[in-house]
N, C-alpha and C positions, 0 to 999 in steps of 0.2 A: 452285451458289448455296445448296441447302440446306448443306451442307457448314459454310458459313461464317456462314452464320444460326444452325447448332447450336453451333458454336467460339466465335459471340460470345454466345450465351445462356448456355453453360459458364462461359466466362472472368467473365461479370458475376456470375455467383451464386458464384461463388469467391470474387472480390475485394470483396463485398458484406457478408460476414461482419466481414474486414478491417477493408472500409472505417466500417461500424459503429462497431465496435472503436476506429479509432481519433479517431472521430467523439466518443462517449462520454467517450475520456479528457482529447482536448481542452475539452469540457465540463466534466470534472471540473477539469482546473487553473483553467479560468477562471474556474469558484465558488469554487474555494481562493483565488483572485488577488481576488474579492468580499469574503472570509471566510465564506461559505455554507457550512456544513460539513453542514447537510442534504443540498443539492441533489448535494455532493461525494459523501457515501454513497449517493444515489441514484445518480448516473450510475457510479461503481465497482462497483456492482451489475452494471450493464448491461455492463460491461466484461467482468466474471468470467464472466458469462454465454455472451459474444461469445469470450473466448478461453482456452475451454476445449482446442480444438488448438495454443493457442498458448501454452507456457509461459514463453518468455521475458518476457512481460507481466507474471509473475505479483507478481514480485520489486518491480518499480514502482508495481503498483496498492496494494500491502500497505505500500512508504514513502509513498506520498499518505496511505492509511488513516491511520499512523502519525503524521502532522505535522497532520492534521486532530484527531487526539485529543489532541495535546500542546497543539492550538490552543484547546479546549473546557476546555482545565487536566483532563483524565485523564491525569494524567498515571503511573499504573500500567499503567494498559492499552497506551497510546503504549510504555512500557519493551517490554511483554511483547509489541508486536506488533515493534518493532525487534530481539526478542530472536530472533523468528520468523524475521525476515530473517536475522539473523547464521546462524544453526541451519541452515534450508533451503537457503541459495543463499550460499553461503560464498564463491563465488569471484566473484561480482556486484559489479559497482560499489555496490550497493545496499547491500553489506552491511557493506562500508565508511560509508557516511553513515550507519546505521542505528547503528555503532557509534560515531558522533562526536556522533548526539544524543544517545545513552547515556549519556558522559562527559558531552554539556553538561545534563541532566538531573542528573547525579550533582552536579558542581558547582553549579550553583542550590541543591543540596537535595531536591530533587523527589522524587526517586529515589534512597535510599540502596542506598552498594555492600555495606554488611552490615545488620543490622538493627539499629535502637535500641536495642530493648528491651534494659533493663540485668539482668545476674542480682544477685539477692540470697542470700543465704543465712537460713535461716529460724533465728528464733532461740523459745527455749523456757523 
């Protein structure tokens, strides 16, 4: 009897990190599905937090990050956190979509794929 009273006290503090984890991130979509983009960076907080043994989260909470700040119009930082994905987790579905808001950011304008700035040459 103790046995099985230890096995399930084990088993819930495992699955309580988890369950957290993915407590949080359902919170986070629902405030992006709001447009709450506070309550978003708060509960992705709470996610990083929660799944620090768990990398494969990591690549998903950084495209939420990323479509949250494209939604606030930063759209610099939205590039550079999609550039993150492409970079870190290359073989992620993640880094796929990270790379098609890049192009649709390019196209809007948002996010130029060279720089503006024109050269001059100086004259005297």
């Amino acid at each position: 009897m103790r046995f099985v009273l230890i096995a399930v006290l084990a088993l819930s503090v495992v699955g309580c990190t988890r369950w957290s984890m993915n407590h949080h991130l359902n919170l986070a979509y629902s405030a992006y599905d709001r447009g709450n983009c506070e309550q978003v960076t708060l509960e992705l907080s709470k996610v990083e937090r929660a799944s620090r043994a768990r990398p494969y989260v990591w690549p998903e909470v950084s495209m939420l990050r990323g479509l949250c700040l494209e939604r606030q119009k930063l759209f610099v930082d939205a590039a550079q956190t999609y550039q993150f994905i492409i970079a870190s987790y290359p073989q992620s579905e993640y880094a796929y979509r990270a790379q098609a808001r890049l192009e649709t950011l390019q196209a809007l304008n948002h996010y130029p794929l060279r720089s503006s700035a024109t050269v001059r040459p100086t004259r005297f």
